[in-house]
N, C-alpha and C positions, 0 to 999 in steps of 0.2 A: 610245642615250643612256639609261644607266639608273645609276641611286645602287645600290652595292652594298653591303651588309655581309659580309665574309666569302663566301660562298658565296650568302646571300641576295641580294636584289635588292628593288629598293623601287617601288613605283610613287607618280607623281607626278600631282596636282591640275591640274584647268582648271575653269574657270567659263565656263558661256555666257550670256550676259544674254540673254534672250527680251525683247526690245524692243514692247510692244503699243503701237499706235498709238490713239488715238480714236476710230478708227471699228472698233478688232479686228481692224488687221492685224498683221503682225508683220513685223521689219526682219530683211532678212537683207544680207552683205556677198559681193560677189563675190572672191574672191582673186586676183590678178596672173598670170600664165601661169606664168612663172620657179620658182615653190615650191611645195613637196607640195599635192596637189588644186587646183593653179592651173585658171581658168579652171571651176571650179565653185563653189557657193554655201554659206553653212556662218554660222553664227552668231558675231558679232563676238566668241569671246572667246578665251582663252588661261590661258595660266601663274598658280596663286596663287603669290605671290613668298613667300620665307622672312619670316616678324615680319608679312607683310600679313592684313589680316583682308578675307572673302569680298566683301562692300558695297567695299570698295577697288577689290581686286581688276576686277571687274563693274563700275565705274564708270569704272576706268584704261584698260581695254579697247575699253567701248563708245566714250570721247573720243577715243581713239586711231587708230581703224579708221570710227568712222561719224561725228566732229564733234559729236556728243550729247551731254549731260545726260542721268543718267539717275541715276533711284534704283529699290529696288522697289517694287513696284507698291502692297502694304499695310503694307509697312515691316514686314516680318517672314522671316525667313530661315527658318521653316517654313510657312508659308503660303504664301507664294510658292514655294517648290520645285514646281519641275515634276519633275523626275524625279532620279535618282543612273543615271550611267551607267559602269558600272564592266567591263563584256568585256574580256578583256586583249588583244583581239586590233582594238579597234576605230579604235585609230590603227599604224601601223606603225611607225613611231619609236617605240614601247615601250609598257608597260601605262600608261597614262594613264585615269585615272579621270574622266570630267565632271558636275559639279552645275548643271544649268538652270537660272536664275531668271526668273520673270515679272517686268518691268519695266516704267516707264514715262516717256518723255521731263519732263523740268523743264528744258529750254534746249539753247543750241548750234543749230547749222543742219547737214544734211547734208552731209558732204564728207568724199568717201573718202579715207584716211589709210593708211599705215605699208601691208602687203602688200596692200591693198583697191583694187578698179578702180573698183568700182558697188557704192552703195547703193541697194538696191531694197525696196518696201513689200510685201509679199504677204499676198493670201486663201489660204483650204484650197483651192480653186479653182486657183490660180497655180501653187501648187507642181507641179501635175501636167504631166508634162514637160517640168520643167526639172533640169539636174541637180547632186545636191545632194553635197553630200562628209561622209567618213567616213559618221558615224550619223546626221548633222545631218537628217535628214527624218525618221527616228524622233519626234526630238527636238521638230522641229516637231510633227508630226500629234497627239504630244503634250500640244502646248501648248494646239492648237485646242483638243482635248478640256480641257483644267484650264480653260481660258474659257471654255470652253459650261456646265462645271458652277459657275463663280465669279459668272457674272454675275446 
């Protein structure tokens, strides 16, 4: 699945909302067995849609798959970056580029949605030997580190 021009090829947008919780952990989603990386763990997010802007995006996503309310965390789309993850090799359905954001619940209740079985909270602790899909533990280990230096 790629957009071509001519002999070029384009690669396409994901957002992961990095969900912290109040006590600093972060939400991750388990995915269904049935689809790419089913039955491992990976951060609620997806597709920026054509005309949508990022905060959309990240907000469409998180409601969708975890039941949450979410904004960012200081209401800033550089501040809140956690990372750009750009490898063209890190999802195999195509060069898909991802933008992390640190985020923070404003409502909604838990309850996994659209390809998600389980929503689960995790410490830097938790993550270790569970298994994570694509780069999504990158992306965590990440995250730890931008909230150990934010807080």
């Amino acid at each position: 699945m790629t957009m071509t021009e001519g002999t070029q090829s384009y690669a396409y947008l994901d957002v992961n909302p990095v969900i912290m919780t109040s006590d600093n952990k972060i939400i991750l989603t388990k995915r269904i067995d049935k689809v790419l990386e089913g039955g491992k763990w990976h951060f609620p997010g997806g597709r920026v849609l054509s005309g949508e802007r990022i905060v959309s995006a990240l907000r469409r996503h998180a409601k969708r798959k975890t039941g949450l309310d979410i904004t960012l965390h200081r209401a800033s789309l550089v501040k809140d970056l956690i990372g750009v993850y750009d490898d063209p090799k890190r999802d195999p359905r195509g060069h898909i580029i991802a933008l992390a954001y640190l985020c923070r619940v404003v409502g909604g209740k838990i309850k996994p949605g659209y390809n998600v079985s389980e929503v689960i909270e995790f410490d830097e602790d938790r993550l270790k030997g569970v298994e994570i899909g694509f780069d999504h533990k990158q992306i965590a280990l990440d995250s730890f580190k931008h909230l150990k230096n934010s807080i």
